[in-house]
N, CA and C of each residue as an Amber inpcrd file, in Angstrom:
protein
   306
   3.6600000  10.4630000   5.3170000   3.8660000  10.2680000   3.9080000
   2.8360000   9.2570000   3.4090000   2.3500000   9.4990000   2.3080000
   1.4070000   8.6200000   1.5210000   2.0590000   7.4290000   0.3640000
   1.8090000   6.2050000   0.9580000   2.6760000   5.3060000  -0.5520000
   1.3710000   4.8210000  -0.7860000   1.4110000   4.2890000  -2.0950000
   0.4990000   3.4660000  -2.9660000   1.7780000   1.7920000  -2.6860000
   0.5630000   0.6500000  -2.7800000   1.2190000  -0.5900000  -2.5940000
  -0.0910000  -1.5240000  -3.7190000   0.6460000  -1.9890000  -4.6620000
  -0.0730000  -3.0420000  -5.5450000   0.6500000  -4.7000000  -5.2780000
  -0.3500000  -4.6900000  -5.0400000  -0.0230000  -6.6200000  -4.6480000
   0.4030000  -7.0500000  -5.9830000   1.4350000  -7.9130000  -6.3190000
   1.9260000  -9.0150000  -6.7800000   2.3550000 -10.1330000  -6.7270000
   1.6760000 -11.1450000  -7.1940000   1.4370000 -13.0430000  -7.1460000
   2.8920000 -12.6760000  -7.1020000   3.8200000 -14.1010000  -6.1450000
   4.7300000 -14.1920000  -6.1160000   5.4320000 -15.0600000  -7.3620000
   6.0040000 -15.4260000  -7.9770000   6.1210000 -16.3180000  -8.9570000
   6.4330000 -17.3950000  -8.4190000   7.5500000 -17.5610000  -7.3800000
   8.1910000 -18.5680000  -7.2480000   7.6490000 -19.1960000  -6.2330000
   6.4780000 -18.8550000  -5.7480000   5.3020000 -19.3890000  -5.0440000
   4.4130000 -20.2430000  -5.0590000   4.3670000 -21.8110000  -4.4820000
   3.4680000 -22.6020000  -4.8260000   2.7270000 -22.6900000  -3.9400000
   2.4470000 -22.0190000  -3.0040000   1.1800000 -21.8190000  -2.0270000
  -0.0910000 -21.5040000  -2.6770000  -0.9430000 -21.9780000  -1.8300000
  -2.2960000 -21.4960000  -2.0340000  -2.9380000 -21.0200000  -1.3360000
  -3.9200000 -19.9420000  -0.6080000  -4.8670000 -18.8040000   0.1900000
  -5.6780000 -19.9210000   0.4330000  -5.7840000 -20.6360000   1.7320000
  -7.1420000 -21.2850000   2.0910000  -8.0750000 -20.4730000   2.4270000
  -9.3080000 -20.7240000   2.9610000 -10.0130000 -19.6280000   3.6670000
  -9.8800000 -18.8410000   4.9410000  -9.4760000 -20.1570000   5.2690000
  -8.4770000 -19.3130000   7.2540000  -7.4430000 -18.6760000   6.9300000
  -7.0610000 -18.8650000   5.8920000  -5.7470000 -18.0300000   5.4030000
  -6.1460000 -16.6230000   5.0330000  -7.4630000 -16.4390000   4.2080000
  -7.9100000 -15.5710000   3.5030000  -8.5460000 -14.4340000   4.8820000
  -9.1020000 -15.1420000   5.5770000  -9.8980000 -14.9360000   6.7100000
  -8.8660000 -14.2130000   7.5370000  -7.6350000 -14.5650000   8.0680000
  -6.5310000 -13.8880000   8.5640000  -6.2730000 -12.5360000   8.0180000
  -6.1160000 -12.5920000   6.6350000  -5.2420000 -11.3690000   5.8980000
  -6.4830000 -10.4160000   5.7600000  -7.4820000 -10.5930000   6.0570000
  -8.5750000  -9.6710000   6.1460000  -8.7070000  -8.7910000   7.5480000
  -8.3530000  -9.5340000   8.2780000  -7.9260000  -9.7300000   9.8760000
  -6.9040000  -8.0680000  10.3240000  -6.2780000  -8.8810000   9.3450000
  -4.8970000  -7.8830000   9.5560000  -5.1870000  -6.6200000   8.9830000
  -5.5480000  -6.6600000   7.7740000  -5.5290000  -5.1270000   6.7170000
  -6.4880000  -4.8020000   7.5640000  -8.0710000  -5.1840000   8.3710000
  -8.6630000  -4.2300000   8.8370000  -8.0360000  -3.8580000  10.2790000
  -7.1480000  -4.6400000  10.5820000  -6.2420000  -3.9100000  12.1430000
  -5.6220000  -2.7360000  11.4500000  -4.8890000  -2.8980000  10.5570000
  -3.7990000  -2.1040000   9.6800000  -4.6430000  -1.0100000   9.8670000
  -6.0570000  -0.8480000   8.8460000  -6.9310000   0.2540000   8.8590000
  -7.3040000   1.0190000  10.4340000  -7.5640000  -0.0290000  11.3000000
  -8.2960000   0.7000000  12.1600000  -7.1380000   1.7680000  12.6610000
  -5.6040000   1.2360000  12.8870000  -4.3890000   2.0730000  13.0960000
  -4.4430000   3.0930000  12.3020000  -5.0430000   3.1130000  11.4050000
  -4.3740000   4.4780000  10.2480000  -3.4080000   4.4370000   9.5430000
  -2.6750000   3.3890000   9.1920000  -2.0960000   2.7030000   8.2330000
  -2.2070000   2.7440000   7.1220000  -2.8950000   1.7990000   6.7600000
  -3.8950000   1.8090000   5.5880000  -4.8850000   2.5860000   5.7250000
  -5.3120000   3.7660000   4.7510000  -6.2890000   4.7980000   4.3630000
  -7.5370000   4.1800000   3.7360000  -7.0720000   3.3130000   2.4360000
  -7.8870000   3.0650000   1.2710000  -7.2320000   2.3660000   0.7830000
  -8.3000000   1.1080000   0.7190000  -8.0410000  -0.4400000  -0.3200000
  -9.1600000  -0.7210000  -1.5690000  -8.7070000  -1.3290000  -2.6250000
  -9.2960000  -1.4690000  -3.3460000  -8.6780000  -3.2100000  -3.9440000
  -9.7160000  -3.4690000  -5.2580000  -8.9980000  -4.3910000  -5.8310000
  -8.9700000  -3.7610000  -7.3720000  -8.0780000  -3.9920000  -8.0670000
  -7.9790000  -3.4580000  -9.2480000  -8.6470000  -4.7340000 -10.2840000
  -8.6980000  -4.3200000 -12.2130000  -9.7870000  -5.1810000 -12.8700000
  -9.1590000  -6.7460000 -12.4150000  -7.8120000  -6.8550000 -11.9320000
  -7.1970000  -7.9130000 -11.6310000  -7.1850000  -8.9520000 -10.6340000
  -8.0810000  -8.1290000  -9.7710000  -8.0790000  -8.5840000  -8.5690000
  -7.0450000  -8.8350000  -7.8380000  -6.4730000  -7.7500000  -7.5510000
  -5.0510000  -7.6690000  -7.2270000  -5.2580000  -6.3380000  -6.4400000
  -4.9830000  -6.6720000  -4.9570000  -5.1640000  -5.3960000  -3.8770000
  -4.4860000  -4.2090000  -4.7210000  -4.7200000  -3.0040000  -3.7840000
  -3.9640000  -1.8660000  -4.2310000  -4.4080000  -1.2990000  -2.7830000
  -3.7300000  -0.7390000  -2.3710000  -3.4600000   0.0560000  -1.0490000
  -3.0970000   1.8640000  -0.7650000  -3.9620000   2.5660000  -0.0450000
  -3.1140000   3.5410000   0.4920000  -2.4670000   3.6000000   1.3050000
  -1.6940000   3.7580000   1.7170000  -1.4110000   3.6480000   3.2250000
  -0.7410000   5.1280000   3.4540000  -0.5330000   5.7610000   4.6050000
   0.0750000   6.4290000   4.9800000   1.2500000   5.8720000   6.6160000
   2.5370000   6.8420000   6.1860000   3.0710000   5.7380000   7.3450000
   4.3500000   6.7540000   7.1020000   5.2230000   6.8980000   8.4570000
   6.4550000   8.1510000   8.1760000   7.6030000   8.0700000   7.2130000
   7.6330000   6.4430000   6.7580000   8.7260000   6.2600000   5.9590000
   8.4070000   4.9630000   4.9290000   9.2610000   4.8990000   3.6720000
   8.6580000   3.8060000   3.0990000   8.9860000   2.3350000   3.6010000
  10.3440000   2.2790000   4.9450000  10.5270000   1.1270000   5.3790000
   9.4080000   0.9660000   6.6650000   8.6840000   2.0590000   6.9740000
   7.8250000   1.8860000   7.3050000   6.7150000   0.8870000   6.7410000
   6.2070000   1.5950000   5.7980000   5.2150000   0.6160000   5.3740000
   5.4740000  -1.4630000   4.7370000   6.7840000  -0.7800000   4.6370000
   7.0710000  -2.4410000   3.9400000   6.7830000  -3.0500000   5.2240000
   6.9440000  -2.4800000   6.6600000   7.0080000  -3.9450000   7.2930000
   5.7020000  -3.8720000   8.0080000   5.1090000  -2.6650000   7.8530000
   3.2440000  -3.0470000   7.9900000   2.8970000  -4.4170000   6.5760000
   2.8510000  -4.0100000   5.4520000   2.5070000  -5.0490000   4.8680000
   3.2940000  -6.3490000   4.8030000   4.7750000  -6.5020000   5.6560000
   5.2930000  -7.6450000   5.6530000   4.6220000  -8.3530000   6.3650000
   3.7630000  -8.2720000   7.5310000   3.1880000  -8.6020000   8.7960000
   2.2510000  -9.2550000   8.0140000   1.2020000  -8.9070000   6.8300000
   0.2300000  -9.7740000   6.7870000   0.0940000 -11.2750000   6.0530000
  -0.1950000 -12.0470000   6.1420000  -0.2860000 -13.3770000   6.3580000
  -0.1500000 -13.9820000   4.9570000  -0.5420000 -13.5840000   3.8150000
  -0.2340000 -13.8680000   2.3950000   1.1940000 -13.4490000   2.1910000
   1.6750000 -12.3980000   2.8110000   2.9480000 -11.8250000   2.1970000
   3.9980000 -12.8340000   3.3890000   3.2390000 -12.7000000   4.6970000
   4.4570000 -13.6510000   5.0760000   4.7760000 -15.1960000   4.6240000
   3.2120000 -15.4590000   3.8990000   3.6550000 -17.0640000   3.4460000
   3.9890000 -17.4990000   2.3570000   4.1210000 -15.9020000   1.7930000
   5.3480000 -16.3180000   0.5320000   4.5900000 -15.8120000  -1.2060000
   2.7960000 -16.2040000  -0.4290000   1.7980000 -15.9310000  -1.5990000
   1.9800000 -14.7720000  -2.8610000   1.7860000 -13.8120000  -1.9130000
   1.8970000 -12.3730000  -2.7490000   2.9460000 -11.3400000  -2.1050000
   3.1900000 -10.3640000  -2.5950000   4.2840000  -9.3810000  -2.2700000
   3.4080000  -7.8080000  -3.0930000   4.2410000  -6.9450000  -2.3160000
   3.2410000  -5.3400000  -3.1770000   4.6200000  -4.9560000  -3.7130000
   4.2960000  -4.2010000  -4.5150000   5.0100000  -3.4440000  -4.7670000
   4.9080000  -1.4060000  -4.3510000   5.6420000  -1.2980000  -3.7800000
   5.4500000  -0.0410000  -3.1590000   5.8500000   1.2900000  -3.1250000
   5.1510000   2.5030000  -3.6890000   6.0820000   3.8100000  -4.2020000
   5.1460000   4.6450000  -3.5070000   6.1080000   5.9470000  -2.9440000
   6.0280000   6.8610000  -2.4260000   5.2250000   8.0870000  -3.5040000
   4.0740000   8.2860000  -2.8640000   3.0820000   9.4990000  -4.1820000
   3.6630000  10.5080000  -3.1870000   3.9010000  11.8130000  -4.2930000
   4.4850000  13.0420000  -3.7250000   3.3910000  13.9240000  -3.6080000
   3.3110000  15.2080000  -3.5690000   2.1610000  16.1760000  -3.9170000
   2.1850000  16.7520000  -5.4450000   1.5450000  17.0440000  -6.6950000
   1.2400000  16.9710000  -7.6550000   1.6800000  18.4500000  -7.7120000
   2.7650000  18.5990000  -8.5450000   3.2410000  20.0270000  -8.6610000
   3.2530000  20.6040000 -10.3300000   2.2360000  19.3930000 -11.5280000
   1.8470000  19.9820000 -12.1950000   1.2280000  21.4330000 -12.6180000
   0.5370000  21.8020000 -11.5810000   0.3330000  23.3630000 -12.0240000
   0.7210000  24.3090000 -12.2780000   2.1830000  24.0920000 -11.9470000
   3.4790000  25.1190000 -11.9450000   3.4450000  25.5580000 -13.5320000
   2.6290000  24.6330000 -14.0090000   3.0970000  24.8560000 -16.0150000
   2.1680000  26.2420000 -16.2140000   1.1710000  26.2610000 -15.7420000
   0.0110000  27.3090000 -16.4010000  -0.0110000  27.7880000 -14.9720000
   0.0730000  28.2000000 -14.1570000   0.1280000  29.4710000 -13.2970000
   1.3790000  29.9760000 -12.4520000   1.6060000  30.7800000 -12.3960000
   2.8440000  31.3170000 -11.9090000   2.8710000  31.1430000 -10.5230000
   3.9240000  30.1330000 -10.0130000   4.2100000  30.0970000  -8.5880000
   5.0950000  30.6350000  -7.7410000   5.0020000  31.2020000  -6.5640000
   6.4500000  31.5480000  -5.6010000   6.3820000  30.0640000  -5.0600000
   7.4820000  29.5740000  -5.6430000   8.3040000  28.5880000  -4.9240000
   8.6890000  28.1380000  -3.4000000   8.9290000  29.8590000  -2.7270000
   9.4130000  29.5660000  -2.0500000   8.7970000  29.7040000  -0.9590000
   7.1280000  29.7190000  -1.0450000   5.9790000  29.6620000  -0.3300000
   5.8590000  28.1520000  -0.0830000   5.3550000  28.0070000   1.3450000
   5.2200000  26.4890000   1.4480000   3.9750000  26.6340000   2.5920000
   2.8540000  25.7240000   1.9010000   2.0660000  25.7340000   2.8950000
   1.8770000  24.5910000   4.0200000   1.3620000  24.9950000   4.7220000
   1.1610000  23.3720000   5.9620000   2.5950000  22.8080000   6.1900000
């Protein structure tokens, strides 16, 4: 399964990202990646990660990204939703339903 995960500043968070800190969580997301975890990272105009990840379940992925080092120290948190497959086309072409591929 594919989730999307957008980082969010914690509020009630008075920590701050040193560089060994920063240096860690870089650490991790590229372990995350090399597993196949994480697909595709970006930062949005916010500078605020955004994540693909793929992973079998969504309590799956929460506790891949619980593991990394900003989220365990309270810094930031994602927020995380399950993308389905895009079944818009159903409007303008006629589908059998009850065809399923892959």
């Amino acid at each position: 399964m594919k989730f999307l995960a957008i980082e969010k500043d914690n509020a009630s968070s008075t920590g701050q990202a040193d560089r060994d800190l920063l240096e860690l969580e870089a650490r991790e997301v590229y372990a995350l990646y090399q597993k196949g975890i994480i697909r595709e990272m970006y930062f949005n105009q916010n500078h605020e990660a955004v994540l693909l990840l793929e992973c079998k379940s969504q309590e799956d992925a929460e506790l891949a990204l619980a593991r990394l080092p900003l989220v365990e120290q309270g810094i930031i948190r994602f927020e995380i939703s399950e993308l389905r497959p895009y079944t818009g086309f159903e409007r303008i072409f006629k589908v059998n339903r009850d065809f399923h591929c892959c």
